[in-house]
SEBAKE-859942 format. One line per 4 residues: number of its first residue (from 1); for each residue x, z, y of C-alpha. Coordinates in nm, 4 decimals. Layout:
N
NUM) X/Z/Y  ...
# end
This chain:
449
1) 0.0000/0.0000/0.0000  0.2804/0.0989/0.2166  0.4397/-0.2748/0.2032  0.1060/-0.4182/0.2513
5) 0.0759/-0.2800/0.5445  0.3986/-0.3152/0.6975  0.3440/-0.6800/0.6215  0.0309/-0.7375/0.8381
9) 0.1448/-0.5148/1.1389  0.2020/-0.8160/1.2809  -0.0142/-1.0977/1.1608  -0.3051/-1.1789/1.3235
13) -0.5731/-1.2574/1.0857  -0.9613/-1.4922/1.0882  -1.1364/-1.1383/1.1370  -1.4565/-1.3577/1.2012
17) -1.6620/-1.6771/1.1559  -1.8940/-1.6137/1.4613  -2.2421/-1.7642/1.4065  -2.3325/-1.9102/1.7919
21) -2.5920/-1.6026/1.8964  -2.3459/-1.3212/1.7469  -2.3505/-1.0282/1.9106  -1.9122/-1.0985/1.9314
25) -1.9863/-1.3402/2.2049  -2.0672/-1.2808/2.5459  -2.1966/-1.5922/2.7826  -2.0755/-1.8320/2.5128
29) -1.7258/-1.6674/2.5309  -1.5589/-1.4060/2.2602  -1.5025/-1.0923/2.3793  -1.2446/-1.0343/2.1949
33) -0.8894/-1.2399/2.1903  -0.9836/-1.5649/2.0003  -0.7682/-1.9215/1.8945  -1.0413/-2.1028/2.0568
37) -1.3976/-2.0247/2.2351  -1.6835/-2.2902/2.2412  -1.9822/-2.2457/2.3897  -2.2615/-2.3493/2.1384
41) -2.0780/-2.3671/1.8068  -1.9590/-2.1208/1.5860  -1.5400/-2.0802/1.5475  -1.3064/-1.8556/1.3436
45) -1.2188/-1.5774/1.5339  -0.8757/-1.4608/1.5537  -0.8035/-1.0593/1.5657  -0.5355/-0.8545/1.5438
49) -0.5252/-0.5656/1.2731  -0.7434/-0.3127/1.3866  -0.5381/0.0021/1.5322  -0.4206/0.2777/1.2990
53) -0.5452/0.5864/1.5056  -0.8234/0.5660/1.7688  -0.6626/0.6135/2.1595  -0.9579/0.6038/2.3901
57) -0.9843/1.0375/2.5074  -1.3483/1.0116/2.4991  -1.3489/0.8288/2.1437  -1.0407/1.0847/1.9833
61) -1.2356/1.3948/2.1566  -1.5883/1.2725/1.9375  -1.3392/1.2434/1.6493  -1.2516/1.6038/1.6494
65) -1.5984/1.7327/1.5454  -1.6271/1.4520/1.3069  -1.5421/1.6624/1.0286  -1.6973/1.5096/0.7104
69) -1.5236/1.1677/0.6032  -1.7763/0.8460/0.5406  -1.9066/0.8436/0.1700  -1.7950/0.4972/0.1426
73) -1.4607/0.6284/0.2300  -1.4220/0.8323/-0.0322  -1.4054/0.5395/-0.2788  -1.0995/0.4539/-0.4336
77) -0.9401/0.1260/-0.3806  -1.0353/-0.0768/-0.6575  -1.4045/0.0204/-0.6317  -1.3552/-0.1370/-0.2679
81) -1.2253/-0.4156/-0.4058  -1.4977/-0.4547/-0.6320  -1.7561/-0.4324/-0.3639  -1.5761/-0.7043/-0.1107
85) -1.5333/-0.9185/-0.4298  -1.9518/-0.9810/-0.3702  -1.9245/-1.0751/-0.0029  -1.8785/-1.4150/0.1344
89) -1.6021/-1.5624/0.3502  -1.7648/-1.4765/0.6816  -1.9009/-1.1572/0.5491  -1.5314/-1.0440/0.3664
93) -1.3824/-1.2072/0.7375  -1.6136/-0.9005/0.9216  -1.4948/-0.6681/0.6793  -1.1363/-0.7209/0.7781
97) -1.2288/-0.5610/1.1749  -1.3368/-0.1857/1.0393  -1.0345/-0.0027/1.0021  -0.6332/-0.0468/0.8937
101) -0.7383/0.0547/0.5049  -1.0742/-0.2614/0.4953  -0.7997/-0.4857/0.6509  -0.5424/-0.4311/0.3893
105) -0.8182/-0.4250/0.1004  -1.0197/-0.7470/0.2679  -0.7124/-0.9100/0.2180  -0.6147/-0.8703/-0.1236
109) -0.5112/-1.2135/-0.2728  -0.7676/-1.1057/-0.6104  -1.0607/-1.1480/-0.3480  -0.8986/-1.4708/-0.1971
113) -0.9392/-1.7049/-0.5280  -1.2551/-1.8794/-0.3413  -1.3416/-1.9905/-0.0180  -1.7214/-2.0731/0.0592
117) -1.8128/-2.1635/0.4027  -2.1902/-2.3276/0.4717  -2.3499/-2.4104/0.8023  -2.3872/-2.7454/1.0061
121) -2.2981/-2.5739/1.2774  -1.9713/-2.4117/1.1605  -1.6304/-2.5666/1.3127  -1.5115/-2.5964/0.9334
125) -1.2013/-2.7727/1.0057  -1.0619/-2.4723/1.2067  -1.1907/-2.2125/1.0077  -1.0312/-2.3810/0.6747
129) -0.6603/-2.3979/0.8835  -0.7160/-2.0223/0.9815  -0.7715/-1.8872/0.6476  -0.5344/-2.1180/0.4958
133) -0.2870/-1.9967/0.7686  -0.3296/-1.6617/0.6533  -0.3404/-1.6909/0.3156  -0.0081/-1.8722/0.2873
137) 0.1906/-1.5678/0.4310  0.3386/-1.5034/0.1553  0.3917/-1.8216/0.0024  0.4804/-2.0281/0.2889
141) 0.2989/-2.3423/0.3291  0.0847/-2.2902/-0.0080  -0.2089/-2.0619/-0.1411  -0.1177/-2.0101/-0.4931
145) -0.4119/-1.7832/-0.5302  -0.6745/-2.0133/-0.4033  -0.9041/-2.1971/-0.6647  -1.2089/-2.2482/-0.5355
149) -1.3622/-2.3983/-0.2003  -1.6978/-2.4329/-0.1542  -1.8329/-2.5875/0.2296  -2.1333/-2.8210/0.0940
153) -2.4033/-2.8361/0.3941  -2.0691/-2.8697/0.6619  -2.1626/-3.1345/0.8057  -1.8509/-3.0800/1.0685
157) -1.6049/-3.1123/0.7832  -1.3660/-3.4314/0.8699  -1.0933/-3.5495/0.6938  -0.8580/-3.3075/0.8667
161) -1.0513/-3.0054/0.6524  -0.9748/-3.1884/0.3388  -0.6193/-3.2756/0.4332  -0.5620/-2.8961/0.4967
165) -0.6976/-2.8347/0.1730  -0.4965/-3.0572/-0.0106  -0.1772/-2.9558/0.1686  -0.2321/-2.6026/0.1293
169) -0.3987/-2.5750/-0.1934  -0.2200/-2.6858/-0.5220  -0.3956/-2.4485/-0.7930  -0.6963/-2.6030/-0.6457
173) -0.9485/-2.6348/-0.9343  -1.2754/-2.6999/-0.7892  -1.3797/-2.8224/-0.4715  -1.7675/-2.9248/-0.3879
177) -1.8357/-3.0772/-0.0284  -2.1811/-3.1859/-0.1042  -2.3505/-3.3025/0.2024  -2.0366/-3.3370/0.3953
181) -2.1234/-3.7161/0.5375  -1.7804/-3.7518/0.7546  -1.5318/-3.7473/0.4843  -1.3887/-4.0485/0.3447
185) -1.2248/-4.1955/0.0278  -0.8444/-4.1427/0.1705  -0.8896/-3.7622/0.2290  -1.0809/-3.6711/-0.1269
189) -0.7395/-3.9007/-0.2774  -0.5354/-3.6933/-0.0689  -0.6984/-3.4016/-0.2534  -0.7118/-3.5422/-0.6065
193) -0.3362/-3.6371/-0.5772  -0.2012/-3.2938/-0.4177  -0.4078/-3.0825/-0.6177  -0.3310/-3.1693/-1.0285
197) -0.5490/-2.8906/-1.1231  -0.8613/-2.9778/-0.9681  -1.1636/-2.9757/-1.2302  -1.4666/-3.0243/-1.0801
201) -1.5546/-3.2229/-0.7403  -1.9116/-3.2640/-0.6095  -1.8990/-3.5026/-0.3304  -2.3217/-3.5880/-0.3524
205) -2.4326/-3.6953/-0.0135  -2.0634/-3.8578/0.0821  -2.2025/-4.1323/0.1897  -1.8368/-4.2969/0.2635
209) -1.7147/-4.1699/-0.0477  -1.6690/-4.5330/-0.2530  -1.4129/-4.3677/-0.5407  -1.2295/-4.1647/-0.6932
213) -0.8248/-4.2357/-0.7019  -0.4863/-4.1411/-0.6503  -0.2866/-4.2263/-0.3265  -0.0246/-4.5140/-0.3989
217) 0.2100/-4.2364/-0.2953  0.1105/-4.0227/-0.5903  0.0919/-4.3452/-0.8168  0.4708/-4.4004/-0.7750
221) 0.5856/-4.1226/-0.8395  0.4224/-4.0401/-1.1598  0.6184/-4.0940/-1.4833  0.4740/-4.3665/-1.7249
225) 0.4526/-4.1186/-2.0012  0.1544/-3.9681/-1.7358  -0.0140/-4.2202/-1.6118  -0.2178/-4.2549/-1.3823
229) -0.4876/-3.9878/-1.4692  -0.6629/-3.6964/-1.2605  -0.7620/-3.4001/-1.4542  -1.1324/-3.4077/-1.3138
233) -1.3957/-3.2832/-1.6000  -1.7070/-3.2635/-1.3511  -1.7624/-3.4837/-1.0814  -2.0963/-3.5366/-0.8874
237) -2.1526/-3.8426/-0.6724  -2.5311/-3.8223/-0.6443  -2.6422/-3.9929/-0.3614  -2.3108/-4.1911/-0.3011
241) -2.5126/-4.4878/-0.1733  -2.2167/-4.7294/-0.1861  -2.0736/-4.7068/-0.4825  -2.0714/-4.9839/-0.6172
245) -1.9487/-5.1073/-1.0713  -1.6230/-5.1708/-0.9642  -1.5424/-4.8004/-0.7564  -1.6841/-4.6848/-1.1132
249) -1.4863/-4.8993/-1.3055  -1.1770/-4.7425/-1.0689  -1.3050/-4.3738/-1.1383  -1.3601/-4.4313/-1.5428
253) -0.9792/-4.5631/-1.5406  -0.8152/-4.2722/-1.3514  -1.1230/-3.9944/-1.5053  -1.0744/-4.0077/-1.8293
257) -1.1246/-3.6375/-1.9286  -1.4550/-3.6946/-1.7417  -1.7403/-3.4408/-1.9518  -1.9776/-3.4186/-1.6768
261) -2.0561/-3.7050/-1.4429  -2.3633/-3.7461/-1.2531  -2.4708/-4.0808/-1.0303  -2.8116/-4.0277/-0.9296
265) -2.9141/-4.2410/-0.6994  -2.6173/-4.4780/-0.6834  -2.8244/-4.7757/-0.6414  -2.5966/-5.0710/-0.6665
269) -2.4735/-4.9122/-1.0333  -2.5560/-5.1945/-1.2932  -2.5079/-5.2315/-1.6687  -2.1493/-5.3346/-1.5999
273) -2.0466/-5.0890/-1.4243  -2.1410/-4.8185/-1.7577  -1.9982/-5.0147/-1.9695  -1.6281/-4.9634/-1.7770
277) -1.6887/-4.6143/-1.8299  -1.7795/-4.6308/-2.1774  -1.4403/-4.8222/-2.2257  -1.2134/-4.5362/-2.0950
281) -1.4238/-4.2156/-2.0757  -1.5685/-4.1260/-2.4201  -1.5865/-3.7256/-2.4139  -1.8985/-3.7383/-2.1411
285) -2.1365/-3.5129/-2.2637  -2.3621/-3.5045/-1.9435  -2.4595/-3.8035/-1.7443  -2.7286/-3.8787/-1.4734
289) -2.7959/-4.2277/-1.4073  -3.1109/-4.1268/-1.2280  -3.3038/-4.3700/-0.9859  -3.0035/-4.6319/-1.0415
293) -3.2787/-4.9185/-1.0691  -3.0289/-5.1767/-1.1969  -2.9784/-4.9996/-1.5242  -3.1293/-5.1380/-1.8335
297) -3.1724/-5.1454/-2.2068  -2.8251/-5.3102/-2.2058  -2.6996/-4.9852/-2.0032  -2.8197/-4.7679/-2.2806
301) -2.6338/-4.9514/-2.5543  -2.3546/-4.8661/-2.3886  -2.4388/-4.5331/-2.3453  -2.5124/-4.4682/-2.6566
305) -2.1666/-4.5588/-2.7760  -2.0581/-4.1657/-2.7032  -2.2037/-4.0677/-3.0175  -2.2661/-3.7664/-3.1014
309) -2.0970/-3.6159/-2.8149  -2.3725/-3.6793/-2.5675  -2.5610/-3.3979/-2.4996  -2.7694/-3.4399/-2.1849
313) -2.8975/-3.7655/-2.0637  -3.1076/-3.8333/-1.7172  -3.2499/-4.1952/-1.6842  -3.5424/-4.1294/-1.4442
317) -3.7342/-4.4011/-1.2670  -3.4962/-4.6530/-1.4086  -3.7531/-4.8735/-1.4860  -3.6191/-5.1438/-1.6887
321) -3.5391/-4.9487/-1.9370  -3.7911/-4.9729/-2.2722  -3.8294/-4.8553/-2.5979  -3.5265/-5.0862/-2.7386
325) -3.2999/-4.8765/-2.4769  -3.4643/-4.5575/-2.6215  -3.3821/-4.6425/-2.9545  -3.0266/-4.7094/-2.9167
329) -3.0077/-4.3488/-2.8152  -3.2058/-4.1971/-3.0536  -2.9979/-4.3900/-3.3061  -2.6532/-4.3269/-3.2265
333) -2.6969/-3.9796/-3.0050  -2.8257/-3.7684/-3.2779  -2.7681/-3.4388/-3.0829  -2.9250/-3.4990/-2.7739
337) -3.0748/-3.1757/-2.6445  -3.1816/-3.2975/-2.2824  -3.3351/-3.6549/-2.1690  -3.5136/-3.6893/-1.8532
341) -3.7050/-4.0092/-1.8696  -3.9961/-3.9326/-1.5919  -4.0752/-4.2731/-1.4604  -4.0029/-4.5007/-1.7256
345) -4.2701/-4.6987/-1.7322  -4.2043/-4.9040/-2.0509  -4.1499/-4.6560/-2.3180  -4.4452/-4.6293/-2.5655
349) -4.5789/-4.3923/-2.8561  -4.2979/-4.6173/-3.0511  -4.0191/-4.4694/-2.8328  -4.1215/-4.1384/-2.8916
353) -4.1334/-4.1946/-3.2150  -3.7461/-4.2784/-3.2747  -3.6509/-3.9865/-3.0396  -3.8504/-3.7648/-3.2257
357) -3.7228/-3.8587/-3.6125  -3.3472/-3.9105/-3.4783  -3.2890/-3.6453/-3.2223  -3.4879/-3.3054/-3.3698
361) -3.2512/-3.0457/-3.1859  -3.4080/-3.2079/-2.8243  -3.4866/-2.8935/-2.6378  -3.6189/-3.0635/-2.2837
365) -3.7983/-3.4088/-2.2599  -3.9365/-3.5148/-1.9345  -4.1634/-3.8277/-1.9928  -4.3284/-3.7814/-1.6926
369) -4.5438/-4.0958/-1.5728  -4.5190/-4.2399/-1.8995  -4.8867/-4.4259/-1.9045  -4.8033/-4.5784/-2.2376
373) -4.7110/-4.2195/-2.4317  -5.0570/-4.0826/-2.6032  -5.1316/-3.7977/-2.8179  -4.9628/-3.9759/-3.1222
377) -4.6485/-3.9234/-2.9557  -4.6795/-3.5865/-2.8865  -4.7596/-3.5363/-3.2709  -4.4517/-3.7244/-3.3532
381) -4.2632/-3.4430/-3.1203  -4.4875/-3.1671/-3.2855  -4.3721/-3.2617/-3.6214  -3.9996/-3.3207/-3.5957
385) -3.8993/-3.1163/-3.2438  -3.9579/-2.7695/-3.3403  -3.6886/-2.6323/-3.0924  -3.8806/-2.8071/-2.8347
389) -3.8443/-2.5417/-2.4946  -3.9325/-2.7432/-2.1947  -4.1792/-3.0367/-2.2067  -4.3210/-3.2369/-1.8764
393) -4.6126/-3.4812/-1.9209  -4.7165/-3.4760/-1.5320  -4.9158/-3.7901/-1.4718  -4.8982/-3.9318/-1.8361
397) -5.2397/-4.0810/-1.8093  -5.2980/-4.1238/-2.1718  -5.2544/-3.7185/-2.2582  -5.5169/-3.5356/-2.3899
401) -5.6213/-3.1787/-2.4656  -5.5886/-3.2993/-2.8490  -5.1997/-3.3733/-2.8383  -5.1451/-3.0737/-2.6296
405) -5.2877/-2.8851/-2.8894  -5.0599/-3.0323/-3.1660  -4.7162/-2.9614/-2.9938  -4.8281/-2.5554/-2.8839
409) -4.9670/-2.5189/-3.3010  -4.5875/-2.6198/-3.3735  -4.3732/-2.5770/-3.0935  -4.4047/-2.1925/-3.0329
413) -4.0634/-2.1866/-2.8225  -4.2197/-2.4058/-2.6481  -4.1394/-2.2047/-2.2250  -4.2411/-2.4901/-2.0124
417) -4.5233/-2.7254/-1.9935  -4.5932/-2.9706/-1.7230  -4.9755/-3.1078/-1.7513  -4.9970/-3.1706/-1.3895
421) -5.2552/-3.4835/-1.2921  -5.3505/-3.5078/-1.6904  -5.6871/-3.5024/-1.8299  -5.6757/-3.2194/-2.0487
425) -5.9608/-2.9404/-2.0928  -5.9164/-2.5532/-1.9940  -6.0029/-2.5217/-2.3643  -5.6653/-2.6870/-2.4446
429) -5.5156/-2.5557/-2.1872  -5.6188/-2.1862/-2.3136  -5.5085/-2.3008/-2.6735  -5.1636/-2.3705/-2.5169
433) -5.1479/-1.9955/-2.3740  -5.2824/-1.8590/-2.6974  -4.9945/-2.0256/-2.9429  -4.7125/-2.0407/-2.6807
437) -4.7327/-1.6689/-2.5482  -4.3682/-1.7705/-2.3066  -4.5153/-2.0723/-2.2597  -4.5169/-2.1675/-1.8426
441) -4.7997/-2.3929/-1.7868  -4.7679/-2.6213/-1.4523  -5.1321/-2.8072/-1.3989  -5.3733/-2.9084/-1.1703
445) -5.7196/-2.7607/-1.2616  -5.8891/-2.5409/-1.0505  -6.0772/-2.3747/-1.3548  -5.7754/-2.2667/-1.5348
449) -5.5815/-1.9623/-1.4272
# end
C-alpha cells in the first residue's frame, strides 16, 4: 500500500466523466482543475489525488468530534475491491475523488481489465486517452491489464478513439463499438493488427465499416509459417449496410477461427459471398444471415456444408429461401438447436417435416409468418422435437387450436409460445397452460388471460 501510494502522489488521474448537467460544473465550466472544459458536452475530468489530511480550520475543527469512523470504512481492502469491481467507468472514475485510501483502491489494475463508456454525448475520444494515460503508468505506453472495452451507443467515437486503443492496448481481447457510425475500416485494421489477442468485435451499426483485415504494415511483417490470420472468434456486423461478397470473402480469408458471425441486415450479401466463407471458415457454429434478401436455397447448400458443427442458424425474411434450402439443413446439420425462419414465406408442412425427422434436439424454431405451415407440421414437431423450449407461430395463418394442442400433449418443456394474430380458441389456448405449466404464452385474444 505504501508504494502505491507513493506512486500516485504525483499523478493526476480521470477522477470524472462529467455528464453535461453534473452538479461538478458550474456555468458550463468545471469547478475543479480540468484537461479541457466544454460547455454542453460531457469530458473526462482531470483531478489530482485527493489530500491525505483535511486543512480547512473549520473542516479539521468538525473532524474532532467526529469520533466514530464510516461503516464502509471499516471494510478491509479486498471487500472494497470487490464492491468497485460492480461499478462502471464513470461510476469507479467518481470513486477515485473520496479520499487517499478509494484513490489507491479505485485504481487497482484487477478493477482496470474493462473499460465501458456509453453516451452520445460523451467526448469518448478524450476520455479513452485519459484512462489509457493513466493506466499505462506503469507500463509505459501499454495497458497490459486491459481486456475489455466496451463504448457501443458513442456516437462521438472517431478513429482517433480506436487508434488509442490499438496503440495502447495489446492484451486487447474484446472490443464492441456497436452504433459507433464515424469509425472506419483503417482504424478497426489498426486494431485487429495491434491487438493479436482480440476475440470478439461487434462493429453492428458501422455503417463505414466494409471489412475486416490486417494493415499492409502488419501483413509484411508476419512470418509465412503465420499467415495472414486474426484470431477473431465472434464478430458482429449487423447492420453493416455496405458490405458487400467480396469484403466477406476478405473477412472469411483472414477469420478463419470465426465460431460466431452474425450479418443481419447486410443487404448486398448474396449466395457468393457464403460460399467464400464456407471455403475458409468451417468451425462457425452461429450465423445470422437475417433480412439479407439476396440469400437463397443455393446459400443454404452452402451453409449446410458445416455439418454437424452448426448450432444456431437465423435466416429471417430471406424470402427466397424454400423448402429445398430447408432440407439441405435438416440433412446435413443434424444438431441444430436454434433456426429462426420468421418470414419465409415458401417453406411448407414438407419443410417442417425434414426439420422435424433430421434435427430432433431443435430447442427454438421461429416460423413466424409462415402461411403455408398447418397443424400437420406442428404434429410432425410434436412427434420428433420433444426438447422443443421456445416455439413462435405469430401470424402463421394456417394454425389452429388443434396443432397447438398436439405440440403442448408432447412438448411439456415447451417455455415459450408465440400464437400472436392466429386463429386459435381460448379452449386451446387453456389446453396449452394446462400441459405446459412453464409454458409463456404470447397472443392476441382478449378472452384469454
Amino acid at each position: 500500500d505504501s508504494d502505491l501510494s507513493m506512486r500516485t502522489l504525483s499523478t493526476p488521474s480521470p477522477a470524472l466523466i462529467f455528464p453535461p448537467n453534473s452538479p461538478g460544473f458550474q456555468n458550463g465550466r468545471g469547478s475543479s482543475t480540468s484537461s479541457s472544459s466544454v460547455t454542453g458536452e460531457t469530458v473526462a475530468m482531470v483531478h489530482s489525488p485527493p489530500p491525505t489530511r483535511l486543512t480547512h480550520p473549520l473542516i479539521r475543527l468538525a473532524s474532532k468530534h467526529q469520533k466514530e469512523q464510516a461503516n464502509i470504512d471499516r471494510l478491509p481492502d479486498h471487500s472494497m475491491i470487490q464492491i468497485f469491481s460492480f461499478l462502471p467507468t464513470n461510476q469507479l472514475c467518481r470513486c477515485a475523488r473520496v479520499c487517499r485510501r478509494w484513490y489507491n483502491l479505485a485504481w487497482d489494475p484487477r478493477l482496470w481489465r474493462t473499460i465501458r463508456l456509453t453516451g452520445e454525448t460523451i467526448n469518448v475520444d478524450r476520455a479513452l486517452k485519459v484512462l489509457t494515460r493513466r493506466l499505462c503508468q506503469d507500463t509505459p505506453n501499454v495497458c497490459l491489464m486491459l481486456e475489455t472495452v466496451i463504448v457501443s451507443g458513442c456516437r462521438r467515437l472517431t478513429d482517433r478513439g480506436l487508434y488509442t486503443i490499438a496503440q495502447c492496448c495489446p492484451e486487447l481481447r474484446r472490443l464492441e463499438v456497436s452504433g459507433c457510425y464515424n469509425i472506419s475500416n483503417e482504424a478497426v485494421f489498426d486494431v485487429v493488427s495491434l491487438c493479436p489477442n482480440l476475440e470478439h468485435l461487434d462493429v453492428s451499426g458501422c455503417s463505414k465499416v466494409t471489412c475486416i483485415s490486417l494493415t499492409r504494415e502488419a501483413s509484411i511483417k508476419l512470418s509465412p509459417l503465420h499467415g495472414k490470420q486474426i484470431s477473431i472468434r465472434y464478430l458482429d456486423m449487423t447492420d453493416c449496410f455496405v458490405l458487400e461478397d467480396e469484403g466477406l470473402h476478405t473477412i472469411a480469408a483472414h477469420c478463419t477461427q470465426l465460431t460466431h458471425l452474425y450479418l443481419r441486415r447486410c443487404v448486398r450479401i448474396t449466395d457468393e459471398g457464403l460460399r467464400y466463407l464456407m471455403i475458409y471458415c468451417a468451425s462457425i457454429k452461429e450465423l445470422s444471415v437475417s433480412d439479407c434478401r439476396f440469400v437463397s436455397d443455393f446459400g443454404m447448400r452452402e451453409i449446410a456444408k458445416l455439418e454437424s458443427r452448426l448450432r444456431y442458424l437465423s435466416i429471417a425474411h430471406c424470402g427466397r429461401i424454400t423448402d429445398v434450402g430447408i432440407r439441405y439443413i435438416a440433412k446435413y446439420c443434424s444438431k441444430l438447436r436454434y433456426l429462426n425462419a420468421r418470414g419465409c414465406e415458401g417453406i411448407t408442412d414438407h419443410g417442417v417435416e425434414y426439420l422435424a425427422k433430421n434435427c430432433t434436439k431443435l430447442k427454438s424454431l421461429d416460423i413466424g409468418k409462415c402461411p403455408l405451415v398447418s397443424d400437420t407440421g406442428l404434429e410432425f414437431l410434436a412427434l420428433n422435437c420433444f426438447n422443443l423450449k421456445r416455439l413462435s407461430l405469430k401470424s402463421c395463418e394456417s394454425i389452429t387450436g388443434q396443432g397447438l394442442q398436439i405440440v403442448a400433449a408432447n412438448c411439456f418443456d415447451l417455455q415459450m409460445l408465440n400464437v400472436q394474430d392466429c386463429e386459435v380458441s381460448v379452449d386451446a389456448l387453456r389446453f396449452v397452460k394446462r400441459h405446459c405449466k412453464r409454458c409463456i404464452i404470447e397472443h392476441t385474444n382478449p378472452a384469454f388471460f
